[in-house]
C-alpha positions in Angstrom: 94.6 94.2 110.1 94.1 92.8 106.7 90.3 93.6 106.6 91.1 97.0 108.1 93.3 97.4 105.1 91.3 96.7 102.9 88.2 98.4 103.8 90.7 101.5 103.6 91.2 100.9 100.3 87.6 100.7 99.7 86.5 104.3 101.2 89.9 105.9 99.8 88.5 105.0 96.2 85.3 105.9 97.3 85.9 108.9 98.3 88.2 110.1 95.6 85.8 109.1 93.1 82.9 111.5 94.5 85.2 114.4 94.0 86.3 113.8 90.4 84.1 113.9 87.5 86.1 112.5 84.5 86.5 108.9 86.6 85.7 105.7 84.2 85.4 102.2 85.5 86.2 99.1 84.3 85.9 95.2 84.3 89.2 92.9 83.9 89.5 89.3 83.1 91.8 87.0 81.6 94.4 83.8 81.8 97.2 83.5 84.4 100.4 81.1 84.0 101.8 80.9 87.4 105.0 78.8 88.6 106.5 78.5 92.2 109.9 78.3 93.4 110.8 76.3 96.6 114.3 76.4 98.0 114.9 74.6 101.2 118.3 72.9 102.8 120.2 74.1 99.8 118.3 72.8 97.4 116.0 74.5 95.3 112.8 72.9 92.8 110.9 74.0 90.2 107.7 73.0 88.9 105.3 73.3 85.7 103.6 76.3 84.9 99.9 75.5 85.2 97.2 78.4 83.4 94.7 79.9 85.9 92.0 82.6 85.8 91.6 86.2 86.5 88.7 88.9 87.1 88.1 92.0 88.7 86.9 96.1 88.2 88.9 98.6 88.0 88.6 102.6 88.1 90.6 105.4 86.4 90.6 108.4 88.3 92.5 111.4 86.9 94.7 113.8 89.2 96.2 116.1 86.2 96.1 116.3 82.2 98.4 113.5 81.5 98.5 111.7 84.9 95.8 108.8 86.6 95.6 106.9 89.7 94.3 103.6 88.9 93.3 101.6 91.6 91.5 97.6 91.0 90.6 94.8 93.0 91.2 91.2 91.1 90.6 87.6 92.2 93.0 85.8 90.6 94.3 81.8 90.7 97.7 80.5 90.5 99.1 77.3 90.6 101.8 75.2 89.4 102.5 71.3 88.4 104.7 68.4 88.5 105.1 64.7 88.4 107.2 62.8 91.3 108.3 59.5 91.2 108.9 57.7 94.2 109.1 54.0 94.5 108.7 53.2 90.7 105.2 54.9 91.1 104.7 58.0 89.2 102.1 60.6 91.3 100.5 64.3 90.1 101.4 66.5 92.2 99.6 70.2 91.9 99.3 73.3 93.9 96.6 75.7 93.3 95.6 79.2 95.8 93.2 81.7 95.3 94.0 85.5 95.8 92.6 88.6 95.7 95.2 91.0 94.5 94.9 94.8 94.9 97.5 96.8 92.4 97.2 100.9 93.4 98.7 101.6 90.2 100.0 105.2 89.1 99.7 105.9 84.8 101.3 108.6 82.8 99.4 108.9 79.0 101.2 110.2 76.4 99.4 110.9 73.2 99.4 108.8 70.2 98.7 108.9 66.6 95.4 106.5 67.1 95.0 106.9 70.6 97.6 107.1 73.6 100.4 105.6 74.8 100.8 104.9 79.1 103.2 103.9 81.3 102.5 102.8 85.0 103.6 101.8 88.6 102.2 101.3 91.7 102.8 98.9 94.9 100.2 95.6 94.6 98.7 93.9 97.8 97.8 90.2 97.7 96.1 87.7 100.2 95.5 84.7 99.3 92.0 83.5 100.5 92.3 79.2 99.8 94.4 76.5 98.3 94.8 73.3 97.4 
């Protein structure tokens, strides 16, 4: 199901960017600072943020004057940190999974002075692929 999804994506994009002309691509990259959450039994624990990495393409595909569909693919790590003491013994603990992330974001540009100004919103898939 998820590959089927995915492969979707791929031919949607595809296909809409063989029909419009003005469509711009892109690379992304950058740092992530992740945390996670865990609440179990009533009790609830929070860990360290901990700095991962991201990368992926994008493409800008316009429907009208002022509006885009903006669709990217990113393989991103998150993770989080803490210490645990148990027994007088202090132990590292750390989480870390890999993703790929798919935002299908929608923008609205607005001009500017020196350029524009956009606005955007769109659902986001994720599956992670590994962890540690």
């Amino acid at each position: 199901m998820k590959k089927l999804l995915f492969l979707s994506f791929i031919l949607i994009t595809c296909s809409i960017t063989g029909f419009t002309q003005n469509t711009r691509f892109g690379f992304t990259a950058g740092a992530t600072l992740a945390n996670y959450k865990v609440e179990a039994d009533g009790d609830s624990e929070t860990a360290d943020s901990r700095v991962g990495i991201t990368f992926g393409v994008l493409a800008d595909i316009p429907i009208k004057k002022r509006f885009s569909f903006q669709p990217a693919i990113h393989f991103v790590i998150k993770g989080t940190q803490e210490k645990e003491t148990s027994g007088g013994e202090t132990e590292k603990v750390t989480l870390t999974t890999s993703n790929i992330e798919i935002p299908l974001n929608f923008l609205y540009k607005a001009p500017g002075n020196n350029g524009q100004f956009f606005i955007g919103a769109g659902p986001s898939l994720c599956y992670s692929i590994g962890g540690k």
